[in-house]
N, C-alpha and C positions, 0 to 999 in steps of 0.2 A: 716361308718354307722353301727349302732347295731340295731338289734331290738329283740325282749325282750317277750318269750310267756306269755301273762298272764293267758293266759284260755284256752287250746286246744279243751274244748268237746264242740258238740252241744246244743241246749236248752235242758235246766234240766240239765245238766252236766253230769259226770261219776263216780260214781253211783248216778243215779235217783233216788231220792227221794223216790220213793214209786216204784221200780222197783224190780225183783227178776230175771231176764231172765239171762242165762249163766255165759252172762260177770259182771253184777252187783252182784249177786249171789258170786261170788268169791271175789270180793271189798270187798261187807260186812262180808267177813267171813275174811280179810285181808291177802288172798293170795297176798304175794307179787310180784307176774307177772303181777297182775294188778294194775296200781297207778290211784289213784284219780284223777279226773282232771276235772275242774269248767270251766264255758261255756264262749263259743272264744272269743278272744281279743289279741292284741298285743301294743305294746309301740314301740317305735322309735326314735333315735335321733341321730346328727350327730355329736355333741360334747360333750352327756353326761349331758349336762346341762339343757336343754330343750327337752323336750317328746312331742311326738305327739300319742293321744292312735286311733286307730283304732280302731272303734266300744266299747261299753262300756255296757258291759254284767251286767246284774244282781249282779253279783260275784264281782262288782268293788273294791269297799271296802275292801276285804278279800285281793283281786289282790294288790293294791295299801301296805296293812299291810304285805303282802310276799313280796315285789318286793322293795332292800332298794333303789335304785334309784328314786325312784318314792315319797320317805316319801319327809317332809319338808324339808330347810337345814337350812335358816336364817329368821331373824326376828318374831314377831309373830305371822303374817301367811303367809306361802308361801307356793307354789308347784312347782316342776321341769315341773307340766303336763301346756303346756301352749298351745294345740290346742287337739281337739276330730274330728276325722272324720267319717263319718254314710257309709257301704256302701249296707242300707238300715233301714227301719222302724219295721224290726221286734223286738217281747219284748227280746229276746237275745241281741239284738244289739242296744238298748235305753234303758233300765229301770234303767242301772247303769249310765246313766244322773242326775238322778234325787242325787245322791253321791257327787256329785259336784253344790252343791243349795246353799254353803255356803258362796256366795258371793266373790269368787276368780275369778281373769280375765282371763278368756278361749275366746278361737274363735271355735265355730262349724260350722263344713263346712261338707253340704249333698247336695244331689240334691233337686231342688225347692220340689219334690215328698216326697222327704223325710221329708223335713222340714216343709210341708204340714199338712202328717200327728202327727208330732209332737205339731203343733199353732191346731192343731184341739183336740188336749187332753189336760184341762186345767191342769191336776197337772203340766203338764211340764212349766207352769207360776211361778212356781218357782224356775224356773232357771231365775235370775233379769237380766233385760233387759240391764242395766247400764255395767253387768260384764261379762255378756255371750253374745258377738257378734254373730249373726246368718251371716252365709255366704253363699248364694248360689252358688252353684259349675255348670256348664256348661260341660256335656262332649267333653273331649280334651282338657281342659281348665289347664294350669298350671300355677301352684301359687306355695308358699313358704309358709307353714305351721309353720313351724318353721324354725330358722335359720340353715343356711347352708343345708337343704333340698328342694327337688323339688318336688313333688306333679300331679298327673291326673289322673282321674279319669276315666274310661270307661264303656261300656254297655257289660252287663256279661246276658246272656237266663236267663231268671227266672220269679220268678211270684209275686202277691202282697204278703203284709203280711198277716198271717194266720185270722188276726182278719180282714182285711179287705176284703176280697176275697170272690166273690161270692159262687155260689152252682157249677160252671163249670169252675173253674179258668182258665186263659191261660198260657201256656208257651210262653214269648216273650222278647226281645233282648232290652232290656230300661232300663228308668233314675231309675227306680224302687228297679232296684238290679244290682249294680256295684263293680268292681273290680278298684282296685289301684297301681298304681307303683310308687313307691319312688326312687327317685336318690340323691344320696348323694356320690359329685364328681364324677367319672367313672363309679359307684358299682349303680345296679339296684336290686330294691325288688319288686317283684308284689305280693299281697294279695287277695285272690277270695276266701272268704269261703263260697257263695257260686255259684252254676254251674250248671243248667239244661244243659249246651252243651258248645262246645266249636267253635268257630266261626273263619274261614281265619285268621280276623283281629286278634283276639287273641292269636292266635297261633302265629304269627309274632312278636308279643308285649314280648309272652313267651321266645321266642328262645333267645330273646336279654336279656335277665336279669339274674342276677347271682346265685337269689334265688327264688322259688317261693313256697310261701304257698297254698294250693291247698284244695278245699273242699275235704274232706273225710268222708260225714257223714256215709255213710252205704256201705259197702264190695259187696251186692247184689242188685239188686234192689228191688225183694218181700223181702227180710230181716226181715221186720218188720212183715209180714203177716207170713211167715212162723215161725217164736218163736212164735204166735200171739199176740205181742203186739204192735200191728196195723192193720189197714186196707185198709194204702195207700203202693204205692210202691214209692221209692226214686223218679224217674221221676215227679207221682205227686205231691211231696214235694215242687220242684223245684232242685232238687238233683241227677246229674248222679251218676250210683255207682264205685267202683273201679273197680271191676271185671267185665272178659266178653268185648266182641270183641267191643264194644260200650261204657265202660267206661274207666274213665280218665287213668287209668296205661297201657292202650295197648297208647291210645290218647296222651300222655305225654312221652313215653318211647324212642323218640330220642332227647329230650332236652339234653344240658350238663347244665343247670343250677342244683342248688341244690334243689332238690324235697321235699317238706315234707307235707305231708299231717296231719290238721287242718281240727277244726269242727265236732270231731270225734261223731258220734251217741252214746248211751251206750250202745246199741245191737251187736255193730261192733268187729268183734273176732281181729281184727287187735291191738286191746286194750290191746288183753292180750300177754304179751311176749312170745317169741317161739311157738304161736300156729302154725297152717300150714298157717294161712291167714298173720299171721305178716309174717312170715321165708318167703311167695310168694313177697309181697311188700318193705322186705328188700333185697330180692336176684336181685328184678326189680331194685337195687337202688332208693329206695326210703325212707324216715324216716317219724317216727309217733312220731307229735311235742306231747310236753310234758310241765305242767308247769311250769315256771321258764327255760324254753329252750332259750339258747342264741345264737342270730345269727350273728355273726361279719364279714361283707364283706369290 
C-alpha cells in the first residue's frame, strides 16, 4: 500500500493567500525552511494502478498536475483516480470535487451527513449522475474502494462545517467528521485530519496501524489569537493542539506506528524547519507531512 501527500496544510493552505504572520511571512520572502504546501489531501492505492483520493481540496488540480501517478495513462480519457472519500463537508475537503465534473467514472463514498450537505449545494449537480456514483458509507462499515484495498470509516469529536454551524457550535463524536483506516493486505493506514479529541475506541484503532496521519492544525491552542490572526482557539475550530498535556503529541506519544502530522494551519511554527516547535515534534518522533510525501507500508 502507498499513499501519496497531495496537500499537507490546512484551509487556505501555506502560505495564505492574504496572510503575513511569521510563518507565512518567511514563505513569501522564500526562506527555504519553509516549503509551500496546498491544502490536505492524500491519494492511495495498493497496486499503483488505481487511487483512491481522500478528501479533495480546493488545490486538486495543481495536486493532480504534481503528482505523475495521478496524470492519465491510456486512451483518450482516463484517470488512475477511480474512487474520492469525504471525511467531511468542509470547503477544504469538497470544492476540489467540483475538478472532477468532466464526466469520468468515480465512486464517492461519505457519510449520508456528508453527502447531505453536498445534494443540498446545486453547483455540485455537476458532477453527472451517470459517472459519479454517490455511496453512502455507515460507520464500521467496510467496503473496497478500490481494488485490493479495504476501507472504514469512523466517528472522530468534532463539529459541523464552518458554513453550516450555528452561533454555539458543538463539539461531538459523529457521522459529521470522521477518520479512516485503509488496509492493504497486513499494512494499516488511518487518516484523521481532523480531531477535537481522541476517544478509547480510537485510540485502540491507532495502536493497530502502521501509519497514522494525524491533524496538526495549530501547535497551540490560542495560536491564532495570540499572532492575532484569529479569534477562536483550535478547540473551537474543532482542532486539538499538539502541544500541552491535552494535546495530541503527549496523547499519541506511545504509539509505535509511524506518526506524521497533516493539516498543518499556516500559523503553525512546526512548518518551519528547525524551529524549537519543529526540533520538539521531531525529537517526540514524530514528522511534518509535506507535499508530494510518500508513504510506502
Amino acid at each position: 500500500m502507498t499513499a501519496l501527500v497531495l496537500g499537507a496544510a490546512a484551509g487556505g493552505g501555506s502560505p495564505q493567500w492574504n496572510c503575513n504572520c511569521p510563518v507565512c511571512a518567511l514563505a513569501w520572502a522564500g526562506d527555504p525552511r519553509v516549503v509551500p504546501r496546498s491544502q490536505a489531501g492524500i491519494a492511495v492505492s495498493a497496486d499503483g494502478e488505481s487511487w483512491l483520493l481522500c478528501n479533495a481540496s480546493p488545490d486538486l488540480r495543481a495536486q493532480i498536475l504534481n503528482t505523475k501517478a495521478l496524470h492519465p495513462k491510456a486512451g483518450l480519457r482516463h484517470s488512475p483516480i477511480r474512487a474520492v472519500l469525504l471525511t467531511g463537508a468542509e470547503i477544504d475537503q469538497t470544492a476540489g470535487l467540483l475538478t472532477l465534473r468532466e464526466r469520468q467514472d468515480v465512486t464517492l463514498h461519505a457519510t449520508p451527513a456528508t453527502l447531505a450537505a453536498i445534494a443540498g449545494n446545486p453547483m455540485f449537480d455537476a458532477l453527472h449522475a451517470a459517472h459519479v456514483t454517490r455511496h453512502a458509507l455507515s460507520l464500521g462499515e467496510t467496503f473496497s474502494p478500490v481494488k485490493g484495498l479495504s476501507a472504514e470509516v469512523f466517528a472522530v469529536p468534532g463539529k459541523m462545517p464552518l458554513y453550516l454551524e450555528g452561533d454555539d457550535p458543538a463539539i461531538s463524536e459523529s457521522a459529521v467528521n470522521v477518520g479512516v483506516e485503509l488496509s492493504g493486505g497486513e499494512r494499516r493506514l488511518v487518516y484523521i485530519p481532523g480531531a477535537a479529541g481522541l476517544t478509547p475506541a480510537i485510540m485502540e484503532r491507532l495502536r493497530r496501524a502502521d501509519a497514522v496521519l494525524f491533524d496538526g492544525t495549530l501547535f497551540t491552542d490560542d495560536e491564532m489569537i495570540a499572532l492575532r490572526a484569529g479569534d477562536k482557539t483550535g478547540m473551537r475550530m474543532g482542532h486539538m493542539p499538539i502541544d500541552g498535556p491535552d494535546g495530541s503529541m503527549t496523547a499519541l506519544s506511545g504509539l509505535t506506528a509511524r506518526r506524521i502530522f497533516i493539516h498543518i494551519n499556516n500559523t503553525n511554527p512546526i512548518l518551519i524547519a528547525g524551529s524549537p516547535a519543529r526540533q520538539r515534534v521531531e525529537a517526540a518522533g514524530f514528522e511534518v507531512a509535506f507535499d508530494g510525501m510518500e508513504i510506502v507500508l
